[in-house]
C-alpha positions as CSV (number, residue, x, y, z in Angstrom):
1,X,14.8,-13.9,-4.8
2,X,11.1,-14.3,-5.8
3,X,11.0,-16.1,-2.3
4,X,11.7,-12.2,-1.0
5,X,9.7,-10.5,-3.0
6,X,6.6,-13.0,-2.2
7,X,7.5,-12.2,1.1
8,X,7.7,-8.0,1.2
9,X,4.8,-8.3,-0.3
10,X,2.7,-10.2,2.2
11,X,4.1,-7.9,4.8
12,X,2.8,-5.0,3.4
13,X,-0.7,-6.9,3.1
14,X,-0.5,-7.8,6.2
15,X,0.5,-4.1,7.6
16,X,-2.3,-2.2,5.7
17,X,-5.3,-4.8,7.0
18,X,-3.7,-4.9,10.4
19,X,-3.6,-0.7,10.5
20,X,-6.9,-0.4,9.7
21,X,-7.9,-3.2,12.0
22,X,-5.9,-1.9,14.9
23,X,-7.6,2.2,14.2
24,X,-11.1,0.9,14.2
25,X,-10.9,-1.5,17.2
26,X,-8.4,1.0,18.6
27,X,-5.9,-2.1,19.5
28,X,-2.9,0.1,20.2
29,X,-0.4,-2.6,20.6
30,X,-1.2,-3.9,17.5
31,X,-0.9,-0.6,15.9
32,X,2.7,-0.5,17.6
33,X,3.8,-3.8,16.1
34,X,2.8,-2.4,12.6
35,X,4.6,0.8,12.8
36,X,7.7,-1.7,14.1
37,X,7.2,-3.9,11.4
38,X,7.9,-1.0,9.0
39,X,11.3,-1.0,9.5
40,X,11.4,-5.0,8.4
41,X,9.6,-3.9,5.4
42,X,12.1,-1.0,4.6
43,X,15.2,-3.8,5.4
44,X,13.9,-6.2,3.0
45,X,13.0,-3.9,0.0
46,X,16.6,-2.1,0.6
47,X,18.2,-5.7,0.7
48,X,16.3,-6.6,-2.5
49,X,17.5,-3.1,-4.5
50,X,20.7,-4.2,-3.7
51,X,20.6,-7.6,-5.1
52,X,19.0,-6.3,-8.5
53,X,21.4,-3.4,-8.7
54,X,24.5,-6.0,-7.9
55,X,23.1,-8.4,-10.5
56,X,22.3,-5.7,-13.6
57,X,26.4,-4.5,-13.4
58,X,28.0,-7.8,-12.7
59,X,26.2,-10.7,-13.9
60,X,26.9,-10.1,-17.8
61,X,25.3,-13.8,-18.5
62,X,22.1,-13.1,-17.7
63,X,19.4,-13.9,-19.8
64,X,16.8,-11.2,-21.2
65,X,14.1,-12.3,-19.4
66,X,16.3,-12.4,-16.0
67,X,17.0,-8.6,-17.0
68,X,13.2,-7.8,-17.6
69,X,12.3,-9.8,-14.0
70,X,15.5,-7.2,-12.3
71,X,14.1,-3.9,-13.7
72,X,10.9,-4.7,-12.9
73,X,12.1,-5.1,-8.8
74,X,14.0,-1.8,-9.4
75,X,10.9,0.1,-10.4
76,X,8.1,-1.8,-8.2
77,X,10.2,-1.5,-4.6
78,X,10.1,1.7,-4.1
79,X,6.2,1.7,-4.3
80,X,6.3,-1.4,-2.4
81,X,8.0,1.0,0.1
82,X,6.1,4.0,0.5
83,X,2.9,1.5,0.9
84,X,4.4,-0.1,3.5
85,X,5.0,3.8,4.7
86,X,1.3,4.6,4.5
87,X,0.1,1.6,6.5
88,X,2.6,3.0,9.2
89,X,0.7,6.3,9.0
90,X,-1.8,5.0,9.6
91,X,-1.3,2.6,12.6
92,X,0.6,5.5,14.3
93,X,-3.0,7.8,14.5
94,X,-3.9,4.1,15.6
95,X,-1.9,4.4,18.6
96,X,-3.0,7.5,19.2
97,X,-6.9,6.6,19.9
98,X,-8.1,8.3,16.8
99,X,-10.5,5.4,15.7
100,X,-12.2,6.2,18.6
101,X,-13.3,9.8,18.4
102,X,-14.3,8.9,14.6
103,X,-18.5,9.5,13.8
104,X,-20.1,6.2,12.9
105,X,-20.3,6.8,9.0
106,X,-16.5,7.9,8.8
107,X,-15.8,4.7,10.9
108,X,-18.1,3.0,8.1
109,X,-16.3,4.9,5.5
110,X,-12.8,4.0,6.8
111,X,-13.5,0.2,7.2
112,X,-14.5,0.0,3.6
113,X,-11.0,2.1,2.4
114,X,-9.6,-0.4,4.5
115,X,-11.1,-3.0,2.6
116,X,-10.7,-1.9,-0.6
117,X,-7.0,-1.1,0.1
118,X,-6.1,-5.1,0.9
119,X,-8.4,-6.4,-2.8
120,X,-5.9,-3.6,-4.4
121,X,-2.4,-4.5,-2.7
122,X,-3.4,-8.1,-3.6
123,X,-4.2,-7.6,-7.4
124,X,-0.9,-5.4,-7.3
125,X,0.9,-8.6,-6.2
126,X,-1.0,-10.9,-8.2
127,X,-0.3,-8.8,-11.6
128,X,4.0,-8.3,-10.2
129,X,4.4,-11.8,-8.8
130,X,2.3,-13.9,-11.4
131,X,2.4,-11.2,-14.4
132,X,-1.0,-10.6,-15.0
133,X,-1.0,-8.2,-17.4
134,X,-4.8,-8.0,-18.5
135,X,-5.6,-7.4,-14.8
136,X,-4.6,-3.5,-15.2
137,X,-7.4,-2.5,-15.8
138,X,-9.4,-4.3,-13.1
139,X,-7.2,-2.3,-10.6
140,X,-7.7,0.7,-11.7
141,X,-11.3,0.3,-11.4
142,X,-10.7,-0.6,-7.8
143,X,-8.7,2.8,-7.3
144,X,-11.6,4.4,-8.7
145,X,-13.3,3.0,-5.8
146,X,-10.9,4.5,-3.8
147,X,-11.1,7.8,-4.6
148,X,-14.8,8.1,-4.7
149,X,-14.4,7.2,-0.6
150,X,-12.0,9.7,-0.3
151,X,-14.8,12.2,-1.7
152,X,-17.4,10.5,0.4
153,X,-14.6,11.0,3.7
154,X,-14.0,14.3,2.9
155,X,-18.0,15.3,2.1
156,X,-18.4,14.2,6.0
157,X,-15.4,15.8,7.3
158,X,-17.1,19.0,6.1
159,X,-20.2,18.8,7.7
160,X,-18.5,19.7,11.1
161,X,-19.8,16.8,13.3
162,X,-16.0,16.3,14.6
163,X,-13.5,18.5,16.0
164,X,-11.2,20.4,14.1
165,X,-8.3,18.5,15.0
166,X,-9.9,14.8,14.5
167,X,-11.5,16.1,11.2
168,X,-8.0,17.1,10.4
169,X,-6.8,13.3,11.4
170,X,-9.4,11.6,9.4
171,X,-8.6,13.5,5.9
172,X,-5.0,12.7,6.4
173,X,-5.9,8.9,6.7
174,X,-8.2,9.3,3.8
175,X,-5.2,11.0,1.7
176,X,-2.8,7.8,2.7
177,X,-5.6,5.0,1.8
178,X,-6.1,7.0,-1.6
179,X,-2.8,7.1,-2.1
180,X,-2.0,3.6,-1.4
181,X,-4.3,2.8,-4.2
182,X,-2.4,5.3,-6.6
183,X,0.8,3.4,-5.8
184,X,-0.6,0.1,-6.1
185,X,-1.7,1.4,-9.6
186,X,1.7,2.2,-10.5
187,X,3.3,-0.9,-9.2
188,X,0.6,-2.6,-11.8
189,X,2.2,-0.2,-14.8
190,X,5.9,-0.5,-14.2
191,X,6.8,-4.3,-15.4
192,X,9.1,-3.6,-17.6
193,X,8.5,-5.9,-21.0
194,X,4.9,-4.8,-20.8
195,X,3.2,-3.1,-23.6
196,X,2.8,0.5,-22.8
197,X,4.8,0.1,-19.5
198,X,5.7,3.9,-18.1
């Protein structure tokens, strides 16, 4: 199982930095294969749900810490999901050509969301797969980060040096990279067995 889980988890790494990759360099094959790869994602984290919710109602031997480490997959894979779900957004205004009607600072602004997105999927995984507990924090400092792009974005979506309908395109993006971050904040919160878990 952790095996899996490792492994959803990559793919979802791999999805968001090959979106953003694939807008800004306006690789629309690329973009393609992520929106495919989305349904991969979406097979392994339903296969995964499965296996947890088999395991919790017939495996009456298992240990509390084999409990805990079950829960935990129930609550995280659904964020896992819809992360995966916002890097397919994204690649599919990829495969449109969007990247390439962007103005240079919201290309600037988009590469760093980009960037920030992958350091926050990987402290996710890094605090679910190795339980790093004291590293909550540090994430939601990244978020932060975040959220003050998708001010910045939004400050030079305003200032009307786009189209309407790109300028509507861009603050989409900027909503799905700010709320990757949100969901890579709750994935940090929901280990079950942590103090103050949700």
């Amino acid at each position: 199982m952790e095996t899996s889980v490792i492994h959803v988890f990559a793919l979802v790494g791999e999805a968001i930095a090959e979106a953003t990759h694939a807008l800004l360099s306006g690789d629309r094959e690329l973009a393609k294969r992520v929106v495919k790869n989305d349904e991969v994602i979406d097979a392994e984290v339903n296969r995964l749900v499965a296996y947890a919710e088999n395991e919790l109602m017939t495996n009456l031997s298992l240990s509390v810490m084999s409990r805990q480490m079950l829960l935990t997959l129930l609550r995280t894979m659904p964020e896992v999901e819809r992360n995966g779900d916002l890097a397919e957004h994204i690649a599919r205004r990829a495969a449109r050509g969007l990247g390439s009607e962007m103005t240079p600072r919201s290309r600037g602004l988009i590469e760093r969301m980009g960037e920030v997105a992958s350091v926050i999927w990987k402290d996710a995984t890094d605090i679910i797969i190795d339980g790093k507990f004291d590293a909550v924090g540090a994430i939601e400092d990244v978020d932060d980060e975040l959220d003050d792009l998708h001010v910045s974005l939004t400050a030079e979506l305003t200032s009307g040096s786009m189209p309407v309908p790109v300028a509507v395109e861009l603050a989409l993006l900027a909503r799905f990279y700010e709320r990757f971050g949100d969901h890579c904040v709750n994935l940090a919160r929901r280990q079950v067995g942590r103090y103050g878990a949700d």
